[in-house]
C-alpha positions as CSV (number, residue, x, y, z in Angstrom):
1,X,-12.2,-4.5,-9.0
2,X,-10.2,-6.8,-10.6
3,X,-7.7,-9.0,-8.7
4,X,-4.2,-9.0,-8.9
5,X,-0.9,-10.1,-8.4
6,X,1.5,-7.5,-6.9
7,X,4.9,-8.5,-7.1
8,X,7.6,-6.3,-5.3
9,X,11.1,-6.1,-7.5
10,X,12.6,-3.6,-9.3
11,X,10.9,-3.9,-12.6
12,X,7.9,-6.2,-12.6
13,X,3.7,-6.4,-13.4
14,X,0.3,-6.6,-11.8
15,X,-1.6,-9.6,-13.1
16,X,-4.8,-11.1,-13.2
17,X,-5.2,-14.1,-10.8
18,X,-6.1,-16.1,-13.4
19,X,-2.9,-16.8,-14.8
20,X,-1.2,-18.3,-11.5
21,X,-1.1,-22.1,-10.8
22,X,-3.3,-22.6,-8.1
23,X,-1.4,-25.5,-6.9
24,X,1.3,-23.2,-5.6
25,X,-0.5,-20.4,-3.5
26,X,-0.6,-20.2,0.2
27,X,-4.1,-18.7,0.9
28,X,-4.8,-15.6,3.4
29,X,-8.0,-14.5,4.1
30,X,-8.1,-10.2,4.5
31,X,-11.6,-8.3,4.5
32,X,-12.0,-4.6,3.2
33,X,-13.0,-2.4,6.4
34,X,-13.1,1.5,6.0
35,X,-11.4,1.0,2.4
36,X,-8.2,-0.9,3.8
37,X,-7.2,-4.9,3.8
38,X,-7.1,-6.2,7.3
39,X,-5.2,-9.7,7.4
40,X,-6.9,-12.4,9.4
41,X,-5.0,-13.6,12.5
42,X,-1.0,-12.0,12.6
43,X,0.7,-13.4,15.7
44,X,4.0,-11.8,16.6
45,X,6.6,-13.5,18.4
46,X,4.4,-17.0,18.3
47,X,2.2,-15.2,20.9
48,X,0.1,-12.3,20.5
49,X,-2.5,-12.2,17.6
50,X,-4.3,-9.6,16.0
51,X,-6.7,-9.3,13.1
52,X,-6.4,-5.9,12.8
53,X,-3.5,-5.7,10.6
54,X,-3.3,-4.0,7.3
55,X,-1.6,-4.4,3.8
56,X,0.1,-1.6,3.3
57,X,2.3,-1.8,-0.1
58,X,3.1,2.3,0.5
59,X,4.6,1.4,3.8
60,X,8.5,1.1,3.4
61,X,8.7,-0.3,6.6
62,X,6.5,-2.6,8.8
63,X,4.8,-1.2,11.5
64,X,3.4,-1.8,15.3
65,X,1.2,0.8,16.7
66,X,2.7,1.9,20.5
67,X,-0.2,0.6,22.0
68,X,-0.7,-3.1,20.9
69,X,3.5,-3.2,21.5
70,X,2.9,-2.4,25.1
71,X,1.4,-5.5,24.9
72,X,3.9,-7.4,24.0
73,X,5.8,-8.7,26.9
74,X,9.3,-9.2,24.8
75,X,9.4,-6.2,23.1
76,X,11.9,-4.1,25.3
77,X,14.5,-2.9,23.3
78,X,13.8,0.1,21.1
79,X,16.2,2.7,19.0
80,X,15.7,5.8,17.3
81,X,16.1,5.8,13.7
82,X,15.5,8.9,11.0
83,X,12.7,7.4,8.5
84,X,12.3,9.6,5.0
85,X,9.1,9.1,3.5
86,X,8.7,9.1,-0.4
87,X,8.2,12.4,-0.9
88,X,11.8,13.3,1.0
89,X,10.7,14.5,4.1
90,X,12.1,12.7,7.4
91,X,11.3,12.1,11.2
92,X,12.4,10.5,13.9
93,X,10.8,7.5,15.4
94,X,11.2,4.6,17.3
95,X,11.7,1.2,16.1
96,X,12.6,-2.4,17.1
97,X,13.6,-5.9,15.9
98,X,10.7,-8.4,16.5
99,X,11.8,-12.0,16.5
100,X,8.9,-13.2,14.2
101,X,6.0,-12.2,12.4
102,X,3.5,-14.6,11.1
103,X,0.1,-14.6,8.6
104,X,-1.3,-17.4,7.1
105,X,1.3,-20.3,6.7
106,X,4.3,-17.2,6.3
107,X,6.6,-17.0,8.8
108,X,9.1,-14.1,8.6
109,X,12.2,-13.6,11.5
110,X,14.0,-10.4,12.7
111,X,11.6,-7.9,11.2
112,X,12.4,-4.5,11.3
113,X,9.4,-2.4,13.2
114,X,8.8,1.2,13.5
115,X,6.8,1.8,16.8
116,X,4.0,4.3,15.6
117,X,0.8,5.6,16.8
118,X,-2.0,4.1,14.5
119,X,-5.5,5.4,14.1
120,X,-8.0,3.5,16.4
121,X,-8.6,-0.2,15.0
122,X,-5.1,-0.2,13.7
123,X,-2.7,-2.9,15.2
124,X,0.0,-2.7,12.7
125,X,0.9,-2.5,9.1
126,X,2.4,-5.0,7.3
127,X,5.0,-3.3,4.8
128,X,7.2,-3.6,2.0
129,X,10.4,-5.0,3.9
130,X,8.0,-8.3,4.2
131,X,6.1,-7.7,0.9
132,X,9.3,-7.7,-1.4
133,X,10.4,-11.1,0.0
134,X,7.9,-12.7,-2.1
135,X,5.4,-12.3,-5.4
136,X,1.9,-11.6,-4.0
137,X,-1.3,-11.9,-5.5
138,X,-4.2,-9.4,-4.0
139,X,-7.8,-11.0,-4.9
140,X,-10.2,-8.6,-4.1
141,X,-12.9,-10.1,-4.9
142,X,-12.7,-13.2,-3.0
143,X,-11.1,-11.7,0.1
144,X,-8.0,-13.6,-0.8
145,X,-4.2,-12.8,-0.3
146,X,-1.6,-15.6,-2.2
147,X,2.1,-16.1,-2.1
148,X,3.8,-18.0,-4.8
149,X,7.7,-18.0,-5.3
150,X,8.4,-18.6,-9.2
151,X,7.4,-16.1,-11.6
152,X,7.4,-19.4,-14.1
153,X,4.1,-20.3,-12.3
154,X,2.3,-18.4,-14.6
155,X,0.6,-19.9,-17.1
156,X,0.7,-17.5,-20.0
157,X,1.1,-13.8,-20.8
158,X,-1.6,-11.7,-19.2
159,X,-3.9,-9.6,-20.9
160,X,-3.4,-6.9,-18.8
161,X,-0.2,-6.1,-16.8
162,X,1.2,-3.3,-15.4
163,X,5.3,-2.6,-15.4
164,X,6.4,-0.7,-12.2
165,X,9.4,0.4,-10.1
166,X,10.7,1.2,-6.7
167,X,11.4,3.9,-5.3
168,X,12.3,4.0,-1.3
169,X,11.4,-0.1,-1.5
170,X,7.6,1.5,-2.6
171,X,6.1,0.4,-5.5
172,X,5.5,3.0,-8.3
173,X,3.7,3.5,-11.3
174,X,3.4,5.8,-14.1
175,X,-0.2,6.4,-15.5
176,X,-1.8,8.5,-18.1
177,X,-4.8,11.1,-17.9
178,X,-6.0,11.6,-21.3
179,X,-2.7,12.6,-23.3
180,X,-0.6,13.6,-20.1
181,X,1.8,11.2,-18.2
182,X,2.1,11.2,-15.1
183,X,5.3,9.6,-13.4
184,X,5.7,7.8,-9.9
185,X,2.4,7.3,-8.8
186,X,2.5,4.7,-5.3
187,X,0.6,2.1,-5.8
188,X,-0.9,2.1,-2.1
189,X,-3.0,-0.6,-0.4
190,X,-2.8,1.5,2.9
191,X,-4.5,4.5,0.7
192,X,-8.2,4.2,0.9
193,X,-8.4,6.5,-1.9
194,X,-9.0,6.2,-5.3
195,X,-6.3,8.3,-6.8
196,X,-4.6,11.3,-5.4
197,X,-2.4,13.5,-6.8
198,X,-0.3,17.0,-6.3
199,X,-2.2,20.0,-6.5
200,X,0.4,21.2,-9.0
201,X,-1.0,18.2,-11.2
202,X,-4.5,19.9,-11.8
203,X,-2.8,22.4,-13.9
204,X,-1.0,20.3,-15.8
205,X,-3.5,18.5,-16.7
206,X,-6.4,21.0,-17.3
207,X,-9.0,20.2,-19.1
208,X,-8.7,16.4,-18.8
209,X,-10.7,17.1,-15.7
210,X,-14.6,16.8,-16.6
211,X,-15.1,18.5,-12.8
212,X,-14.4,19.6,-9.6
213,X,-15.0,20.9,-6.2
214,X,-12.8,21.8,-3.0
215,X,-13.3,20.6,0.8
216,X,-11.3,21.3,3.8
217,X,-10.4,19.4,6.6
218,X,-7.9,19.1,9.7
219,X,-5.2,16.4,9.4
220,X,-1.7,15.5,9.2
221,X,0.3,13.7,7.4
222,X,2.7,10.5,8.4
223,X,5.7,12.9,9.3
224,X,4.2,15.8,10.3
225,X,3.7,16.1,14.4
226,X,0.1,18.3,14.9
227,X,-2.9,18.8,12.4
228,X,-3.3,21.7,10.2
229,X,-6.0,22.9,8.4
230,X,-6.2,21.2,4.7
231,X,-7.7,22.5,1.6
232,X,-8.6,19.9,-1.0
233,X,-9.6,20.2,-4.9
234,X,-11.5,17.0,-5.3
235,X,-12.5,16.1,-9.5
236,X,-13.5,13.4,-11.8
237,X,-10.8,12.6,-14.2
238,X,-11.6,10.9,-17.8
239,X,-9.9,8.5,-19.4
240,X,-6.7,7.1,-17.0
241,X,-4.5,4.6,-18.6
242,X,-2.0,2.7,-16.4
243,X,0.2,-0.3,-18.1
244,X,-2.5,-1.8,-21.0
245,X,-5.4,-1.1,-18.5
246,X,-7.6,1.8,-19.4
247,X,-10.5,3.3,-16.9
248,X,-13.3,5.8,-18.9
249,X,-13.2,7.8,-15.8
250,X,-12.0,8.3,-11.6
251,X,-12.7,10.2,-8.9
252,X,-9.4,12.3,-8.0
253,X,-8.3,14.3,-5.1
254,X,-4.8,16.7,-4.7
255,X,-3.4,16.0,-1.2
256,X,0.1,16.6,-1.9
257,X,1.2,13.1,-2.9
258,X,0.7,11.1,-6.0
259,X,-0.9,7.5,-5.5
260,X,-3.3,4.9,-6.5
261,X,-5.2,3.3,-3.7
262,X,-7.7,0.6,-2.9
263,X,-10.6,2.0,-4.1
């Protein structure tokens, strides 16, 4: 996979890391478990650390998982707050100011947290109201993570780049599956697929899709309370174009919501 620079603005590109001066990144280390980007060593409040914190750039918000914030002796006050996800659907959950959050040499102060439960390994996620502070670069190659400030630090125009916009502070991106676009597709970090898109998109797209299969499977989604049963059309799509980049083919899924992952 190729690395990249993720910058979170309104309007702006993915970049190789080749065009950034090298003099002004701050280094993170992050390794790929289970298809996600854990960050090495997060400390909240200048005492508790954990290095099982993920990237999440289709997380609006930051996140603590209830469990590792029972640890943390100064967390106390907490307030309900209605969070709509992308897709327009809303929930209550808890939240809470935290009076700093630090990775690598970054040091951010009065972060808004939802309090969550987190899948097992999970700590917290680290989300777009930190992310689109700064321009990022995402090596994956190298297992690095860079922050730079100036988008001048780049030494010339990219080869490849990729324009995006926000919607609901999330990144999004419209791509192309043979001669059919398709708009708003999250670019997700925290998605450890591939790419996944509505079930409404198969048809649209017909015979762009060399082949498929269904699964199902019990699960839930980040707003919905209980598991249901899921049924998933799973394919091989040729020929997906996002910005100048063009892939010959990827495997695809329809789980409801449009998004390109780490994978």
């Amino acid at each position: 996979m190729k690395s990249i620079i993720l910058k979170i603005f309104i309007v702006s590109i993915f970049i190789s890391s080749q065009y950034i001066n090298a003099q002004n990144k701050n280094f993170i280390d992050f390794k790929i478990r289970n298809g996600l980007s854990y960050i090495n060593s997060v400390r909240i409040n200048s005492k508790v650390e954990s290095n099982s914190f993920i990237l999440d750039t289709g997380s609006e918000y930051t996140v603590l998982s209830t469990s590792f914030a029972n640890t943390i002796k100064d967390i106390t006050q907490t307030k309900k707050i209605n969070v709509e996800d992308i897709s327009g659907k809303s929930a209550i959950h808890n939240s809470t100011i935290i009076d700093s959050l630090k990775f690598g040499s970054n040091v951010y102060y009065n972060v808004k947290t939802l309090l969550l439960e987190l899948p097992y390994g999970i700590d917290g996620i680290i989300g777009n109201n930190i992310l689109n502070k700064n321009i990022w670069e995402i090596d994956y190659p190298n297992g690095k993570i860079s922050r730079f400030y100036d988008i001048s630090q780049l030494k010339n125009i990219p080869k490849y780049f990729i324009l995006f916009k926000q919607k609901k502070g999330i990144p999004v991106v419209n791509i192309k599956i043979g001669k059919i676009k398709i708009r708003n597709v999250i670019f997700d970090t925290g998605n450890v697929n591939k790419l996944s898109l509505k079930a409404k998109d198969s048809v649209l797209i017909g015979n762009e899709l060399l082949n498929y299969f269904y699964h199902e499977f019990y699960g839930k989604t980040f707003n919905e309370k209980s598991e249901s049963l899921k049924h998933i059309k799973s394919g091989v799509y040729k020929k997906i174009s996002f910005g100048n980049y063009t892939i010959d083919s990827m495997n695809t899924n329809f789980k409801g919501k449009r998004t390109i992952g780490n994978s």
